[in-house]
ZAVODO-368312 format. One line per field, with one value per atom (N, C-alpha, C): x, y, z; residue number from 1; chain. Coordinates in nm, 4 decimals. Layout:
// residues N
c1	[X|...]
c2	[Y|...]
c3	[Z|...]
num	[NUM|...]
cadena	[A|...]
END
This chain:
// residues 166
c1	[-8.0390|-8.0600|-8.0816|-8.0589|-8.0369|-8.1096|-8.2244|-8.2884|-8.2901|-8.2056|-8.1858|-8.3067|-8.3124|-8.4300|-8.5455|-8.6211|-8.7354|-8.8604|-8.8500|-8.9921|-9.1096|-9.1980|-9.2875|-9.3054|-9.2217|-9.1461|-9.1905|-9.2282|-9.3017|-9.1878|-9.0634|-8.9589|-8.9518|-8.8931|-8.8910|-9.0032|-9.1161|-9.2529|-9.2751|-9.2220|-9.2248|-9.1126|-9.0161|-8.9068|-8.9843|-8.8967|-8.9494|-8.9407|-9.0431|-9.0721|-8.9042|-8.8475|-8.7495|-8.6314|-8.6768|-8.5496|-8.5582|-8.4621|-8.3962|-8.3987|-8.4556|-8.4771|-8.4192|-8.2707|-8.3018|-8.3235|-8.3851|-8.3976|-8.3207|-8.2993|-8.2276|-8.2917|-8.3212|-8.3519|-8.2926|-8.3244|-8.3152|-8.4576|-8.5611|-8.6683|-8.7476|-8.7746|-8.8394|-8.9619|-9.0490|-9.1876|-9.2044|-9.1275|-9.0658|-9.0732|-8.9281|-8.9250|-9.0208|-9.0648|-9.2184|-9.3373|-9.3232|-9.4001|-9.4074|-9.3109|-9.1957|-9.2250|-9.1475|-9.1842|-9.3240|-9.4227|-9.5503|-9.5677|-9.5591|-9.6612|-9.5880|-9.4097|-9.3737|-9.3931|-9.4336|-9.4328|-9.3554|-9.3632|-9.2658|-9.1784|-9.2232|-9.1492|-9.0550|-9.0431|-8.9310|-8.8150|-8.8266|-8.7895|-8.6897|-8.5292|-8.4090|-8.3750|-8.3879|-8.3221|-8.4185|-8.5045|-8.4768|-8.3391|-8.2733|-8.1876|-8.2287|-8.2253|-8.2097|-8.0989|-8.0637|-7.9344|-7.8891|-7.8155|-7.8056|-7.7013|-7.7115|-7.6250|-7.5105|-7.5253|-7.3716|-7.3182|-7.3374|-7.2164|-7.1510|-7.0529|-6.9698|-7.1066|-7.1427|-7.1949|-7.1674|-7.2284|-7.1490|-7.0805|-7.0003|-6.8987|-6.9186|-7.0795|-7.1217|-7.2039|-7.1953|-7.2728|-7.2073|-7.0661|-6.9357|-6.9542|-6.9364|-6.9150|-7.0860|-7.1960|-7.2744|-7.3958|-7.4073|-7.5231|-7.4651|-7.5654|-7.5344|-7.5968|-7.6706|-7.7590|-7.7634|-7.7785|-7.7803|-7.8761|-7.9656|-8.0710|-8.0912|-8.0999|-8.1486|-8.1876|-8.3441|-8.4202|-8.4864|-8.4864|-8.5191|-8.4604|-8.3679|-8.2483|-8.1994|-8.0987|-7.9723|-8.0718|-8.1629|-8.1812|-8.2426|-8.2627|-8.3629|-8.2199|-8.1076|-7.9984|-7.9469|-7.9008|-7.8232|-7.6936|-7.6887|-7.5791|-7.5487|-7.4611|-7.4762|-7.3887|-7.3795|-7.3449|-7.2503|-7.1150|-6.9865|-7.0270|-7.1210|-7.1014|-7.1923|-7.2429|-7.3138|-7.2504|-7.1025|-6.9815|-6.9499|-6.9947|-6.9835|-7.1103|-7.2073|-7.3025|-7.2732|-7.2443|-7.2374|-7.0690|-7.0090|-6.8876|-6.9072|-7.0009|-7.0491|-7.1662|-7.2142|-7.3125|-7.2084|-7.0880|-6.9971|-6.9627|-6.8833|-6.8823|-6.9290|-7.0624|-7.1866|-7.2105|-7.1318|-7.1480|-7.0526|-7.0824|-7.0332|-6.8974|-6.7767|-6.6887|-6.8040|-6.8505|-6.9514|-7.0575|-7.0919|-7.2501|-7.2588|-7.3862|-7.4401|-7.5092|-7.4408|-7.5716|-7.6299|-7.7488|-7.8106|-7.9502|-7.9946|-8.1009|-8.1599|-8.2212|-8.2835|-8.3098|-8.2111|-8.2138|-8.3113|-8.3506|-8.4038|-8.2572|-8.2119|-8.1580|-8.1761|-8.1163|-8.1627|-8.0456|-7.9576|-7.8291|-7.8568|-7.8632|-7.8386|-7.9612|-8.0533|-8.1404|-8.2596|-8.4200|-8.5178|-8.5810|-8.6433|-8.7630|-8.8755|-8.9947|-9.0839|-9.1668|-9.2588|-9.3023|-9.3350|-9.3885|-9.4472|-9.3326|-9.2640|-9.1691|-9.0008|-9.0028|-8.8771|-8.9716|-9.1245|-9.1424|-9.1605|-9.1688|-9.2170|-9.0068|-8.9326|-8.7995|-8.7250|-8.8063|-8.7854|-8.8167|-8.9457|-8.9979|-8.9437|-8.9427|-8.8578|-8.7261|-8.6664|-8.5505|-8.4917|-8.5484|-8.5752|-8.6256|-8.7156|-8.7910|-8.7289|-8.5863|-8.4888|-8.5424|-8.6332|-8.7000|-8.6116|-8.5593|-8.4501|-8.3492|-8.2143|-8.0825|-8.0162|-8.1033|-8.0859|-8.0052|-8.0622|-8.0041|-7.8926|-7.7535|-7.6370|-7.6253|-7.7509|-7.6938|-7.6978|-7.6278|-7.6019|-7.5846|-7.6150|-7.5182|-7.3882|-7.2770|-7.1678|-7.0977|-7.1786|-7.2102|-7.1917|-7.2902|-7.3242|-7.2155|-7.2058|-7.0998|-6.9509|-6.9147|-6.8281|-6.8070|-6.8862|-6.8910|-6.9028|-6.9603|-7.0077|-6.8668|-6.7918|-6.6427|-6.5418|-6.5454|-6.4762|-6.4785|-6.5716|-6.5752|-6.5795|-6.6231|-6.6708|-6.5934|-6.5915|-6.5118|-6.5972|-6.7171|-6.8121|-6.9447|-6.9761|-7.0616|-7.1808|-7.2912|-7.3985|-7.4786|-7.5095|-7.6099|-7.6985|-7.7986|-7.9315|-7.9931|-8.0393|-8.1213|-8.2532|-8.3668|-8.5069|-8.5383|-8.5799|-8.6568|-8.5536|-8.5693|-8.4689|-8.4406|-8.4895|-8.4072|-8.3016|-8.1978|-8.0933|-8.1319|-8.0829|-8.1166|-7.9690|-7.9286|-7.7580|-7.7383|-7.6673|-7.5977|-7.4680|-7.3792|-7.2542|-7.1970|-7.1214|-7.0263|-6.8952|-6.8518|-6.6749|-6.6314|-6.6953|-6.6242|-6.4780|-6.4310|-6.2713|-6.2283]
c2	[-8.9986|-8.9241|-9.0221|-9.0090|-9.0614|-9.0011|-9.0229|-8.9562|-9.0115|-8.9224|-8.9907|-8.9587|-9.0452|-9.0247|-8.9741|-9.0802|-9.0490|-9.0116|-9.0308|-8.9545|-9.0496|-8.9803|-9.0185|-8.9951|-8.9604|-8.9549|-8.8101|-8.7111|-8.5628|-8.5501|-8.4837|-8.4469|-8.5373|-8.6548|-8.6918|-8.7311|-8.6934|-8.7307|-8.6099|-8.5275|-8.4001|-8.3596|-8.4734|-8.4627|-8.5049|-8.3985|-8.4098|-8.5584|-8.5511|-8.7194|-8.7347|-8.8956|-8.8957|-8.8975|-8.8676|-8.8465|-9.0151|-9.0900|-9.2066|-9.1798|-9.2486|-9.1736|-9.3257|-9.2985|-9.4584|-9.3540|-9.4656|-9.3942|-9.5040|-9.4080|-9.4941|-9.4351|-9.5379|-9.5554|-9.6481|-9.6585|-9.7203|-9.8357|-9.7838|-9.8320|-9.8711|-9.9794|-10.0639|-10.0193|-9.9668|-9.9013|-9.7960|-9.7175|-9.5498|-9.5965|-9.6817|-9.6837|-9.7792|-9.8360|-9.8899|-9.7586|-9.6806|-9.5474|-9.4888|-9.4610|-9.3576|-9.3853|-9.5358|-9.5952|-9.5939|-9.6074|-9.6161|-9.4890|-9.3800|-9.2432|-9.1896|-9.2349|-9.1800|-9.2610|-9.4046|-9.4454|-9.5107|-9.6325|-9.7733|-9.7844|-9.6990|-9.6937|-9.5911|-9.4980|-9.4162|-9.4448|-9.5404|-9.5760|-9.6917|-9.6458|-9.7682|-9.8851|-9.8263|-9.8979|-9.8500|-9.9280|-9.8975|-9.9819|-9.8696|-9.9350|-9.9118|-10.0297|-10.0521|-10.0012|-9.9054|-9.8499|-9.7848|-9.8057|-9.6926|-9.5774|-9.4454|-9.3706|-9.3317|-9.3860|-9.4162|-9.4885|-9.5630|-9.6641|-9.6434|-9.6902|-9.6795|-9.7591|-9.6608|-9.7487|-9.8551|-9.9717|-10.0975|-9.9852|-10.0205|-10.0023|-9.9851|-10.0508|-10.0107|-9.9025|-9.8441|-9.7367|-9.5989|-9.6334|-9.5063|-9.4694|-9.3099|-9.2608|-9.2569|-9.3258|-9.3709|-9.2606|-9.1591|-9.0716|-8.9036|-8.8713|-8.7425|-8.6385|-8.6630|-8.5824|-8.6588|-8.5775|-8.6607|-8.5542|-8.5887|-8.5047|-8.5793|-8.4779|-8.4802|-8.3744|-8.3975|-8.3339|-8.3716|-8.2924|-8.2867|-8.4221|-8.4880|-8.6040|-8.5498|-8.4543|-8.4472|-8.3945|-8.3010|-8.2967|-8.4366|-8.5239|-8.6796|-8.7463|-8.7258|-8.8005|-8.7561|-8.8926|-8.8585|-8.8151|-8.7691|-8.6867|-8.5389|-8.4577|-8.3332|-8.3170|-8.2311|-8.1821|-8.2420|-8.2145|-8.3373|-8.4558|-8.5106|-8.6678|-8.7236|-8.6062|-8.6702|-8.6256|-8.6036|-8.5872|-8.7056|-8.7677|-8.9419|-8.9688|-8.9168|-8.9140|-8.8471|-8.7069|-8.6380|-8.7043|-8.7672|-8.8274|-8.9616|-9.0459|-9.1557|-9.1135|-8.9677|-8.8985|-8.9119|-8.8309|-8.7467|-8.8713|-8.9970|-9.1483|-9.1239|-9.1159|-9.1703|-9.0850|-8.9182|-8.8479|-8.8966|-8.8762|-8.8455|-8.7672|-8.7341|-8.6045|-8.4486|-8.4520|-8.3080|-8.3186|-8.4087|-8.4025|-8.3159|-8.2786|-8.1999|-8.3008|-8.2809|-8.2694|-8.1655|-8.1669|-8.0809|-8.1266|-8.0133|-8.0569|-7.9496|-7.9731|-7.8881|-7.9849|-7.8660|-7.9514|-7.8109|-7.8537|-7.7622|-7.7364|-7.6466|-7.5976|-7.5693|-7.5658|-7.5652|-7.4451|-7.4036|-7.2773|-7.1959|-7.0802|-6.9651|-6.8969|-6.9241|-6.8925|-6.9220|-6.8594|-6.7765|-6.8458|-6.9841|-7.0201|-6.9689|-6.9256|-6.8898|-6.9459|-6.9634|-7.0026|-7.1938|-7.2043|-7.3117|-7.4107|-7.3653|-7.4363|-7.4246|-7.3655|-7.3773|-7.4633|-7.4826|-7.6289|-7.7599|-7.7505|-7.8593|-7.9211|-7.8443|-7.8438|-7.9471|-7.8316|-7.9712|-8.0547|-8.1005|-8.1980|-8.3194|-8.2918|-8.3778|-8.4137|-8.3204|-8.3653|-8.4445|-8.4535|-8.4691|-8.6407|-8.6540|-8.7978|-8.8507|-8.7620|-8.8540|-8.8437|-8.7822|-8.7630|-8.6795|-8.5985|-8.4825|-8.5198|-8.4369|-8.4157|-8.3200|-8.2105|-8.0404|-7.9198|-7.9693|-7.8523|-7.7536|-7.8439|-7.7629|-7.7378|-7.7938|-7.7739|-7.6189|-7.5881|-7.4326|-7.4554|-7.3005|-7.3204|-7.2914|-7.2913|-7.2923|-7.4041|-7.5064|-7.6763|-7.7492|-7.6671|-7.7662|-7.7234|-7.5904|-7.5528|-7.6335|-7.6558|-7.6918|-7.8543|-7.9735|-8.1070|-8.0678|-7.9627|-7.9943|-7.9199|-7.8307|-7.7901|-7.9024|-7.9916|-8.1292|-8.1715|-8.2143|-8.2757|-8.1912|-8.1176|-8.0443|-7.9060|-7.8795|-7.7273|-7.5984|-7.6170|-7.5319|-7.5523|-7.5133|-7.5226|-7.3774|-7.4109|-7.2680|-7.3334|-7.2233|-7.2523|-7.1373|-7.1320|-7.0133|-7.0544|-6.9692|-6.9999|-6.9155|-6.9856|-6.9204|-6.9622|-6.8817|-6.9284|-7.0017|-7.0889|-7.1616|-7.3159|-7.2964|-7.4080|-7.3812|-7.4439|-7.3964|-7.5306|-7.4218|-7.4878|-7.5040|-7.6530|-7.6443|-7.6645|-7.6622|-7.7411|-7.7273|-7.8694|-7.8435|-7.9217|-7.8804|-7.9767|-7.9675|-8.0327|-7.9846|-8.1062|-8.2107|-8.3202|-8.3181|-8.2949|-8.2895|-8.5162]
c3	[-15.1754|-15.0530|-14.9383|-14.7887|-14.6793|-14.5804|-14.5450|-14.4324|-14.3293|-14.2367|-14.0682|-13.9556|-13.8589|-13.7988|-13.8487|-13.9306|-13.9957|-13.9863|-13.8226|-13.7890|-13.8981|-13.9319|-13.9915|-14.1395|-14.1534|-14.3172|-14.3802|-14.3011|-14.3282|-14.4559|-14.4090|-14.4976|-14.5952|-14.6573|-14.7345|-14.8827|-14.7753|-14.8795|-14.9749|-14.9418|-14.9906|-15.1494|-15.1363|-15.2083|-15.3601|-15.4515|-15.6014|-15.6508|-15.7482|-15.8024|-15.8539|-15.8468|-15.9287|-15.8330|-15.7468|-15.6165|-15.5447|-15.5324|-15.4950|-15.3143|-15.2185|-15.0981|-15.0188|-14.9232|-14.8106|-14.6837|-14.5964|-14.4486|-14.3776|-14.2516|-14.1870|-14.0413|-13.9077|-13.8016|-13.7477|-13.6043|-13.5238|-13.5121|-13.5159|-13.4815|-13.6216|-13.5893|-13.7429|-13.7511|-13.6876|-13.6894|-13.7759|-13.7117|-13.8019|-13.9339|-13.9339|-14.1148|-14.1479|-14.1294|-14.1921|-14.2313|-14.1097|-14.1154|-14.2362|-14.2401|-14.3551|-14.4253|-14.4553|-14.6430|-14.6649|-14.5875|-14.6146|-14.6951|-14.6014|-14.6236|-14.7633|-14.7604|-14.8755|-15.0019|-14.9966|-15.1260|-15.1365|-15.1391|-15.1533|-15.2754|-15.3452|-15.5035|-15.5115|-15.3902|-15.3794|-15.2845|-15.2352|-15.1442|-15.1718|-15.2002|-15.2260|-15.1456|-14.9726|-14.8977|-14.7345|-14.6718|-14.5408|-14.3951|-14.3465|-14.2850|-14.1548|-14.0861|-13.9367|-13.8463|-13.7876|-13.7605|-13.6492|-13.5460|-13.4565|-13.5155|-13.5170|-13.5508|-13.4974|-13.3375|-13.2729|-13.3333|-13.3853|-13.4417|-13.5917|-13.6363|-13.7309|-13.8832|-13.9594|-14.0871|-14.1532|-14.1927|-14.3116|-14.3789|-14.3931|-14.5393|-14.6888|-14.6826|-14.8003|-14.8504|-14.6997|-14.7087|-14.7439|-14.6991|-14.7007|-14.8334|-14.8803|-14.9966|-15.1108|-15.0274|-15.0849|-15.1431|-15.0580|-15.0798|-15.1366|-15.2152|-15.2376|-15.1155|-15.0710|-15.0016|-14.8246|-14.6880|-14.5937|-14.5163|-14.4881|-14.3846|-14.2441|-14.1650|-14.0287|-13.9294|-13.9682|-13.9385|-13.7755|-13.7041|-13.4895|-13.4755|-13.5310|-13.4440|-13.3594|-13.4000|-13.2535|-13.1420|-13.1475|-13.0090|-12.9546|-12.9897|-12.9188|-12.8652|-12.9201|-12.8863|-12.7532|-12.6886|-12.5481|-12.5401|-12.4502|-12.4987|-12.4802|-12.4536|-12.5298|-12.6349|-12.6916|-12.8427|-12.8809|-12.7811|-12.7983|-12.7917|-12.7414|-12.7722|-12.8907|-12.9438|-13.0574|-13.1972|-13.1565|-13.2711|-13.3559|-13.2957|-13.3953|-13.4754|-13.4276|-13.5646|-13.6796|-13.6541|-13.7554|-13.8441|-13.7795|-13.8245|-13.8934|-13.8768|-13.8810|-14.0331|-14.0418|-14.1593|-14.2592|-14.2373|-14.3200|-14.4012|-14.3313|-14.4051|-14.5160|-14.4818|-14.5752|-14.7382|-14.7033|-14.8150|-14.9135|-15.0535|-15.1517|-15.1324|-15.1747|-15.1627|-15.2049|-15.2614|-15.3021|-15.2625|-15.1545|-15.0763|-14.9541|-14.9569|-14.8116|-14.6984|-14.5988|-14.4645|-14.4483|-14.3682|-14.3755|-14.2463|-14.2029|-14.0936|-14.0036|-13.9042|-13.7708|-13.6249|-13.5696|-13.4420|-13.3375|-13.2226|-13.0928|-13.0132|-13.0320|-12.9054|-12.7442|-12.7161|-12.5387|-12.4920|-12.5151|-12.4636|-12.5912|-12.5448|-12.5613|-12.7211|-12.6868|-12.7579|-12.6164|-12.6506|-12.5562|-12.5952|-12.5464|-12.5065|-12.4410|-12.4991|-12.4147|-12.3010|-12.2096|-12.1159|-12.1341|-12.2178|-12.2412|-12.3057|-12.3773|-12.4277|-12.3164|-12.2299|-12.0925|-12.0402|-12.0042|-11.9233|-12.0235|-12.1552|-12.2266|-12.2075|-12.2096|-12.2471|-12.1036|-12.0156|-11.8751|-11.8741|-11.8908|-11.8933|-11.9660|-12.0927|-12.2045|-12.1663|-12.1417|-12.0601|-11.9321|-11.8493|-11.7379|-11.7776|-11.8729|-11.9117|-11.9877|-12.0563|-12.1590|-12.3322|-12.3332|-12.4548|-12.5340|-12.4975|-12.5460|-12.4717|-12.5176|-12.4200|-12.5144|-12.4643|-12.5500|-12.4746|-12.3757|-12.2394|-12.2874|-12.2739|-12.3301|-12.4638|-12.5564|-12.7027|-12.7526|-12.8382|-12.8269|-13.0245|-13.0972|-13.2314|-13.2181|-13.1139|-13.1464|-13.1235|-13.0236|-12.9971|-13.1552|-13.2036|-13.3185|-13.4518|-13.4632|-13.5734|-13.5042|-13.3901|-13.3762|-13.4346|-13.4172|-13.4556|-13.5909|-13.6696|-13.7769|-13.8493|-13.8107|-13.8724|-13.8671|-13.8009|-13.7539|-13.8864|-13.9733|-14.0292|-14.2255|-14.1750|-14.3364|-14.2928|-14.4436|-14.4786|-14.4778|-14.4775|-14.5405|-14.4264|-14.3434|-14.2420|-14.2458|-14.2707|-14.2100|-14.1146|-14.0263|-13.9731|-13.9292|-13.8880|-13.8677|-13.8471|-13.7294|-13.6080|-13.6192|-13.6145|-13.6014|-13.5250|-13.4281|-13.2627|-13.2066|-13.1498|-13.0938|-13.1830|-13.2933|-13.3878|-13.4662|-13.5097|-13.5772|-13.7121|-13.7778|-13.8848|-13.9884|-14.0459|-14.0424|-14.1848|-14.2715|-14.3820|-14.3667|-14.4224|-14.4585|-14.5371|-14.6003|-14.7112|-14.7171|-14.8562|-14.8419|-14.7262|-14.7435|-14.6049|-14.6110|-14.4829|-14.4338|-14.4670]
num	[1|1|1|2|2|2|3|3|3|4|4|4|5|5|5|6|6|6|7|7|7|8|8|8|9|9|9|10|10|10|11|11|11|12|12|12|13|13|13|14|14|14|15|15|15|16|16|16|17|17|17|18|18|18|19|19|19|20|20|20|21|21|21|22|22|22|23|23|23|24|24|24|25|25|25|26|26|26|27|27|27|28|28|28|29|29|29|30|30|30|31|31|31|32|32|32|33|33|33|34|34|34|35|35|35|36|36|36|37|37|37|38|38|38|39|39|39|40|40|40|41|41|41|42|42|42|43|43|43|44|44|44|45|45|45|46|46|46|47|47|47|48|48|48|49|49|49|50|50|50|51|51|51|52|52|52|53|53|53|54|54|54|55|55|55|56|56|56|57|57|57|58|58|58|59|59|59|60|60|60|61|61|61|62|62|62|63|63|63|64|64|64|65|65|65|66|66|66|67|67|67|68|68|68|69|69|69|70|70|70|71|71|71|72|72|72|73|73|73|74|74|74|75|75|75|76|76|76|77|77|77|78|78|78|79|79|79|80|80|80|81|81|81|82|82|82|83|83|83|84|84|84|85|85|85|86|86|86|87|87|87|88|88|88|89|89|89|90|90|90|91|91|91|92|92|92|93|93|93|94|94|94|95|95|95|96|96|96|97|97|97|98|98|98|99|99|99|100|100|100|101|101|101|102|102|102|103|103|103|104|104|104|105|105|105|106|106|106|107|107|107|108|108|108|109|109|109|110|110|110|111|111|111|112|112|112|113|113|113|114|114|114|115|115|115|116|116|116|117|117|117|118|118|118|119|119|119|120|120|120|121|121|121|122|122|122|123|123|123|124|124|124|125|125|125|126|126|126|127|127|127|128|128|128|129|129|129|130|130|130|131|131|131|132|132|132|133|133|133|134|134|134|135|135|135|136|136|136|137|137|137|138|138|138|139|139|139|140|140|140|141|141|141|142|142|142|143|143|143|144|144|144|145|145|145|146|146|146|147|147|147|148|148|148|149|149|149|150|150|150|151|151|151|152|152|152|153|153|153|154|154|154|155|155|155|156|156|156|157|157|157|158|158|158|159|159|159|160|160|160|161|161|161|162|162|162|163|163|163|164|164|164|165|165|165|166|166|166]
cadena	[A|A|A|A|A|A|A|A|A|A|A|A|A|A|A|A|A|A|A|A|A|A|A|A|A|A|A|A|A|A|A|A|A|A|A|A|A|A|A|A|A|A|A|A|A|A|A|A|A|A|A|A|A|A|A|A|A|A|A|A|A|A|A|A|A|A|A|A|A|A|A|A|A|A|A|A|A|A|A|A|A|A|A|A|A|A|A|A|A|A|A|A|A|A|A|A|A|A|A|A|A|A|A|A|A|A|A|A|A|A|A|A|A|A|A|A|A|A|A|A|A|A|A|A|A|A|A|A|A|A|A|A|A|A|A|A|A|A|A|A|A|A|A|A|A|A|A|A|A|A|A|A|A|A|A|A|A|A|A|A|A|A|A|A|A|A|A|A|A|A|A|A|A|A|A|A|A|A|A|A|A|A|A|A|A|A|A|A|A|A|A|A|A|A|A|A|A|A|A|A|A|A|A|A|A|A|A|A|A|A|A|A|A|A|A|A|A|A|A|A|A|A|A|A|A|A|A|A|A|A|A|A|A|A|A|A|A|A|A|A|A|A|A|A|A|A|A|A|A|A|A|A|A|A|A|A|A|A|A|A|A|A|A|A|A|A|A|A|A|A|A|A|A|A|A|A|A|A|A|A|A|A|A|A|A|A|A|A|A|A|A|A|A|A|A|A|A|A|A|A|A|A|A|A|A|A|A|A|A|A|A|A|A|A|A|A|A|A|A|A|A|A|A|A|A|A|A|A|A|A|A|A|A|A|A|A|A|A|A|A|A|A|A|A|A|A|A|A|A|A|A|A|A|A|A|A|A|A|A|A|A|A|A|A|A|A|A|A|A|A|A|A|A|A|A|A|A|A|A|A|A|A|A|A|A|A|A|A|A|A|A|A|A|A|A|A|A|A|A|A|A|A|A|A|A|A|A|A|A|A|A|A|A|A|A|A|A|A|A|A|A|A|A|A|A|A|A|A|A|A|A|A|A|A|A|A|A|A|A|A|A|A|A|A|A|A|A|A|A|A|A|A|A|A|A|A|A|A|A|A|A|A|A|A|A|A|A|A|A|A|A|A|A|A|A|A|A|A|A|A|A|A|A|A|A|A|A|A|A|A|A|A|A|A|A|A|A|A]
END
């Protein structure tokens, strides 16, 4: 398994004993974070990484499993330009692996009071770049690449899997 933007390793620490876990970031803090809280002994590989860019090669074909969990909305960008991550993920699967994740939307789902100013704010400071992201934003990058796409939306998170990589 491959956990992108690791945050503080919540998701992965959670994963059943026995499960093989790399993370991958940008920021060496994070995955220091991560491997900590999850356990150094579950932990195959931390990678240093921007997800704009094209993966080593040794990474292609490498994972069964690919999560990314509140990434795309932190990414700059809107939805189209963060088509090379999820293209740059797909690499990374197995032929019979899933991505899978939750992003914040910003189009066409109802933010309530506090969260339309937390949404400016973040935005506005570069913390997010959600604004235009929409689920038909995101089913669209994510049909690009895979045969088999869901997604469902609670509140204004969409929540995605897909497989079947094209």
């Amino acid at each position: 398994h491959l956990d992108i933007g690791v945050g503080t390793g919540f998701y992965p620490y959670h994963a059943p004993n026995g499960c093989v876990i790399s993370l991958m970031d940008l920021n060496e803090a994070s995955l220091d974070a991560a491997a900590s809280r999850i356990g150094e002994a579950k932990i195959q590989r931390k990678i240093k990484h921007d997800v704009f860019e094209s993966y080593p090669t040794d990474l292609h074909n490498e994972f069964d499993s690919i999560s990314m969990f509140y990434l795309l909305h932190c990414l700059p960008g809107n939805i189209s330009a963060k088509a090379c991550v999820i293209e740059n993920a797909a690499r990374a699967l197995t032929d019979t692996g899933t991505l899978y994740g939750a992003t914040i939307l910003g189009d066409g789902v109802i933010h309530n009071t506090f969260g339309k100013k937390l949404m400016s704010i973040y935005n506005k400071k570069g913390i997010f770049s959600n604004s235009d992201d929409s689920e038909e934003g995101l089913k669209q990058i994510l049909s690009a690449h895979f045969e088999h796409v869901n997604t469902q939306v609670t509140g204004t998170v969409a929540i995605f899997s897909a497989s079947g990589k094209k």
